[in-house]
DSSP file (Angstrom, degrees, kcal/mol; ACC not computed):
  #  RESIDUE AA STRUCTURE BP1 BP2  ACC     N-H-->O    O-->H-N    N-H-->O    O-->H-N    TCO  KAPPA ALPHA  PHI   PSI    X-CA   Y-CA   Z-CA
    1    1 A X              0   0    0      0, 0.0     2,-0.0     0, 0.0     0, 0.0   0.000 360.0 360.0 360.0 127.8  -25.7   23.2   17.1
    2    2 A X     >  -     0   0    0      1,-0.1     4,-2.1     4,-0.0     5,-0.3  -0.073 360.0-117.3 -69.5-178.8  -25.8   19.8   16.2
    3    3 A X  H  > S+     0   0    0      2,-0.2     4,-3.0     1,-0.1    51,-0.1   0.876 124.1  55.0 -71.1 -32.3  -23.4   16.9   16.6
    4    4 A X  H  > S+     0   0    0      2,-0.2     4,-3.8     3,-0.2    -1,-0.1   0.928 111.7  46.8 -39.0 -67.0  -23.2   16.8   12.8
    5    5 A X  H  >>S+     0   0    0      2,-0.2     4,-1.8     1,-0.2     5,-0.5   0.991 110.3  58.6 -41.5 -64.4  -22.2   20.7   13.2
    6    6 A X  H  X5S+     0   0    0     -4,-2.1     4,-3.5     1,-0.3    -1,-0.2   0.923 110.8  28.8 -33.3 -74.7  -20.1   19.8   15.5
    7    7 A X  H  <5S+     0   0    0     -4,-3.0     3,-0.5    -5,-0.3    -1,-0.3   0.967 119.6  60.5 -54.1 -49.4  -17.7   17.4   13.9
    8    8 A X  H  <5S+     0   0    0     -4,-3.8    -2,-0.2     1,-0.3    -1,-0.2   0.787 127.4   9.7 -82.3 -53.6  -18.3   19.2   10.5
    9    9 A X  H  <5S+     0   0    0     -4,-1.8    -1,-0.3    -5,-0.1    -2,-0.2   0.262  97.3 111.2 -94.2   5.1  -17.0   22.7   11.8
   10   10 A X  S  <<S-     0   0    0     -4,-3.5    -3,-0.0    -5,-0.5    -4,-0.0   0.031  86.9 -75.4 -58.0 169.7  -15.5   21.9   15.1
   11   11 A X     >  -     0   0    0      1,-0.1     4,-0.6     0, 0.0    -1,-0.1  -0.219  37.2-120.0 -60.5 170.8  -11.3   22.3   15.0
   12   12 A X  H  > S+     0   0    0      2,-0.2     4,-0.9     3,-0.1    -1,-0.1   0.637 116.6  56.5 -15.2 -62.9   -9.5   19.5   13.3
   13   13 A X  H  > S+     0   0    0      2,-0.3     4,-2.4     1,-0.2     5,-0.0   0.842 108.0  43.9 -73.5 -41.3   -7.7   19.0   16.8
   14   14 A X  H >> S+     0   0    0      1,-0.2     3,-1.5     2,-0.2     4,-0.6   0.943 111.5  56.5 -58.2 -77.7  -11.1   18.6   18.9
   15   15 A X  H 3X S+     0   0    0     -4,-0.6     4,-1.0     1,-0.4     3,-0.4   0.573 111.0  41.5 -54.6 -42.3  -12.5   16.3   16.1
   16   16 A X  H 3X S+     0   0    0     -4,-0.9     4,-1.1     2,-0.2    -1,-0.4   0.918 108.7  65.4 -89.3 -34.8   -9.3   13.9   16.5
   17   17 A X  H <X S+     0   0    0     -4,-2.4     4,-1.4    -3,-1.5    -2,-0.2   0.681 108.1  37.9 -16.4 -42.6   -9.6   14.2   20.4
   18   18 A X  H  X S+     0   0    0     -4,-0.6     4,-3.7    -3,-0.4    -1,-0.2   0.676 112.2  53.4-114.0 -17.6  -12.6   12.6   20.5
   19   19 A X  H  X S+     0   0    0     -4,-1.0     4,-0.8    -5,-0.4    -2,-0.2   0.683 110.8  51.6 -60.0 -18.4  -11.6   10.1   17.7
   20   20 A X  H  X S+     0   0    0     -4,-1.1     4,-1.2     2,-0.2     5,-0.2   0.967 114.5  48.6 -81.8 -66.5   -8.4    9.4   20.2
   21   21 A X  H  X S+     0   0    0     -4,-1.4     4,-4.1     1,-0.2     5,-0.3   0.874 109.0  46.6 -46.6 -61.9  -11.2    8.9   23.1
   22   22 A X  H  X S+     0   0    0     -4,-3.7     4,-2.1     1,-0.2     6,-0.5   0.908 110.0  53.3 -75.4 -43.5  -13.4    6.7   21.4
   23   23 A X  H  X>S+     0   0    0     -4,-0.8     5,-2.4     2,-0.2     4,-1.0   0.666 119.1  34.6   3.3 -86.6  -10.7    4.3   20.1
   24   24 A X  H  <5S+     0   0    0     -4,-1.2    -1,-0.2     1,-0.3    -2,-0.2   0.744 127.7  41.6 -77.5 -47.1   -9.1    3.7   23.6
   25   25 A X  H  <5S+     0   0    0     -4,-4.1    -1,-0.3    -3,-0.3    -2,-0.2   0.941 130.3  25.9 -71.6 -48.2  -12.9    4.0   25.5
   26   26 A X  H  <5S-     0   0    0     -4,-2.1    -2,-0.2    -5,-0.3    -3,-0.2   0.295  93.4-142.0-145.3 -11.6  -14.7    2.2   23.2
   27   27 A X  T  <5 -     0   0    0     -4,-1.0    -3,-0.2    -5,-0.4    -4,-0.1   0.759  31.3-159.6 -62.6  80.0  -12.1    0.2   22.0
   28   28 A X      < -     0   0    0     -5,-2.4    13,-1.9    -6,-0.5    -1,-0.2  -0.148  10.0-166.1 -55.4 150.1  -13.6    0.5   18.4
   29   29 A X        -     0   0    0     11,-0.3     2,-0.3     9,-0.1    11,-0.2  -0.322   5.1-174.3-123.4-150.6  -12.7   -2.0   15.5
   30   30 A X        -     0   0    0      9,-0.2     9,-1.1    -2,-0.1     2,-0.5  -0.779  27.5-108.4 168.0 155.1  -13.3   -2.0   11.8
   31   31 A X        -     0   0    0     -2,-0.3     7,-0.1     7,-0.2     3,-0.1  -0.862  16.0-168.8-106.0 117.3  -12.8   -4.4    9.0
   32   32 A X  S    S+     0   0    0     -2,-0.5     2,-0.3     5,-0.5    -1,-0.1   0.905  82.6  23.7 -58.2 -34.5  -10.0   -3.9    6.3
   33   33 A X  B >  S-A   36   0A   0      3,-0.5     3,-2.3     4,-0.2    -1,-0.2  -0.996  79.6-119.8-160.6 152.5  -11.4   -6.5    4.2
   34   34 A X  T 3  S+     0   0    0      1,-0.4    -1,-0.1    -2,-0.3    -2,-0.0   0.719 113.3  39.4 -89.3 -17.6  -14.8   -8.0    3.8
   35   35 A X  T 3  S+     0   0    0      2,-0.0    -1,-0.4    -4,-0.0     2,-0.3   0.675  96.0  99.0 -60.7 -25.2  -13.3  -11.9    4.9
   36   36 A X  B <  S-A   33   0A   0     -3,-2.3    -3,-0.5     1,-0.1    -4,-0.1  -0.765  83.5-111.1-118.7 153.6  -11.1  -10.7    7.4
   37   37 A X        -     0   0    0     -2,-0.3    -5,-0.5     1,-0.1    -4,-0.2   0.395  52.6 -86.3 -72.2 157.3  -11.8  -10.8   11.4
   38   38 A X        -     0   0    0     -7,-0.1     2,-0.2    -6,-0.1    -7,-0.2  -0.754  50.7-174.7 -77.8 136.5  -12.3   -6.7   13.1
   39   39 A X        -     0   0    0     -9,-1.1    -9,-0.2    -2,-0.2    -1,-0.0  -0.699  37.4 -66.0 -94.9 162.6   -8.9   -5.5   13.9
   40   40 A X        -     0   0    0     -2,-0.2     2,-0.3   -11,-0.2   -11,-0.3  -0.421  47.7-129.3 -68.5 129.2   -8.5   -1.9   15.9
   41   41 A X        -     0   0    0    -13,-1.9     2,-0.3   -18,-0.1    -1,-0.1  -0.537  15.5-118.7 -78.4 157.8   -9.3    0.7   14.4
   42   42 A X     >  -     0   0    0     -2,-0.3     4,-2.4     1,-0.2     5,-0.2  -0.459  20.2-125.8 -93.0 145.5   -7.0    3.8   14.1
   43   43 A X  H >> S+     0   0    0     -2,-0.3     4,-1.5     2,-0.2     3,-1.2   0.985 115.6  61.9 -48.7 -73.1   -8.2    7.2   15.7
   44   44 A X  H 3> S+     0   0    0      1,-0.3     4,-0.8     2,-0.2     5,-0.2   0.839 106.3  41.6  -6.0 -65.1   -7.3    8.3   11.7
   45   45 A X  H >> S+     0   0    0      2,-0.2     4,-2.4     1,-0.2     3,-1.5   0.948 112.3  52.8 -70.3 -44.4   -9.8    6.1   10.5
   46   46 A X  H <X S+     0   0    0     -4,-2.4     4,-2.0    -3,-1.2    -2,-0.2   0.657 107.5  58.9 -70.7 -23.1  -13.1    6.9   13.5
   47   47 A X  H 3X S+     0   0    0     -4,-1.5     4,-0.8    -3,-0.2    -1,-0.4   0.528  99.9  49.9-113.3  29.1  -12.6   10.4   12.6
   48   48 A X  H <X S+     0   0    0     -3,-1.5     4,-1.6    -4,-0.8     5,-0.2   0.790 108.4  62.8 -42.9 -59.0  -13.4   10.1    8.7
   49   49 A X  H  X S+     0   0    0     -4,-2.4     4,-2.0    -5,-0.2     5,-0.2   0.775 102.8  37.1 -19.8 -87.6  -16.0    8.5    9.8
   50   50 A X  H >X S+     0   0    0     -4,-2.0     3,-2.3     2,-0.2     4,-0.6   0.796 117.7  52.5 -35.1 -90.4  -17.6   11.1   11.7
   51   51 A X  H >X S+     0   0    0     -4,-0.8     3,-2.5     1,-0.3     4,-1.0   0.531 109.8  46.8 -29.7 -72.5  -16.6   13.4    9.2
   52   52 A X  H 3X S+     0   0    0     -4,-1.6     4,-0.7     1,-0.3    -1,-0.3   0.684 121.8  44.1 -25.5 -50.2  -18.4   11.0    6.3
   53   53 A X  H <X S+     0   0    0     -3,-2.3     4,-4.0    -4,-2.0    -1,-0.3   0.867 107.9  53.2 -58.8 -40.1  -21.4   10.9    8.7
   54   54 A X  H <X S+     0   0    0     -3,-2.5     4,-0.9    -4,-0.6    -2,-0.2   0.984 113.6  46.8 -71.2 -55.1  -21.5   14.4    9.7
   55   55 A X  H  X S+     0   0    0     -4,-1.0     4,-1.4     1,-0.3    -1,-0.2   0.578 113.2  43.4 -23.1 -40.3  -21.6   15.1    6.1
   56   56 A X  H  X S+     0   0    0     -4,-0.7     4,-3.5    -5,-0.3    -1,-0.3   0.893 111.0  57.7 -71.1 -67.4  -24.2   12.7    5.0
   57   57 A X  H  < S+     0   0    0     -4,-4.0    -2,-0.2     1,-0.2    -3,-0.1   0.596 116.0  35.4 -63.9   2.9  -26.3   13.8    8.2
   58   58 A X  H  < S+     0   0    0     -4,-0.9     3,-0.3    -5,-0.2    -1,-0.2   0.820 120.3  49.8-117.9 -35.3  -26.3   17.8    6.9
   59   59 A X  H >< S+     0   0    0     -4,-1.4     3,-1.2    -5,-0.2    -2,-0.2   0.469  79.4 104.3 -73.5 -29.2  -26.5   16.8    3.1
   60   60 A X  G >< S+     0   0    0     -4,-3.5     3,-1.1     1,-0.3    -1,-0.2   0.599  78.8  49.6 -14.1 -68.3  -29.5   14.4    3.6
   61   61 A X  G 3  S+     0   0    0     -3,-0.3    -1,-0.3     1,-0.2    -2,-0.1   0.765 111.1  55.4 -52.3 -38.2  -32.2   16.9    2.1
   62   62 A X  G <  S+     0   0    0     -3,-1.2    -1,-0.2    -4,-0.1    -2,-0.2   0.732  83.8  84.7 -53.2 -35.7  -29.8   17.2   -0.7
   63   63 A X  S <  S-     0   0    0     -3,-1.1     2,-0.3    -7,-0.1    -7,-0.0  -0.373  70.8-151.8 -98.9 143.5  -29.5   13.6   -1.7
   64   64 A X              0   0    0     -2,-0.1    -1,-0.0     1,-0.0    -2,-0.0  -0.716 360.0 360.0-117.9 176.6  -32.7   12.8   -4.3
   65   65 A X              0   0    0     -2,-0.3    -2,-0.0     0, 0.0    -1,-0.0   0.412 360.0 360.0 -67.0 360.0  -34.1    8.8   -4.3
């Protein structure tokens, strides 16, 4: 199983766990708007992400030029 897998079919609850984690460890930021300075990002927001990635990263072959 990939990491892709992971997030994609993992629990909900794991999948925000580790969204909680990297927030706090990592202490990830994100931009709201494409002027304004990186503010924290919310656990909420790190795990779309993943999702959005894991999705992308299993769909790949799917996607044409």
């Amino acid at each position: 199983m990939t990491l892709a897998d992971a997030i994609q079919n993992g629990a909900k609850d794991e999948v925000q766990a580790l969204a909680d984690y990297l927030v706090v460890e990592f202490e990830v930021t994100e931009r709201v708007s494409s002027g304004d300075d990186p503010t924290a990002a919310t656990a909420k927001s790190v795990a779309s992400a993943m999702g959005a990635w894991a999705y992308m990263k299993l769909n790949a072959a799917n996607q044409g030029d």
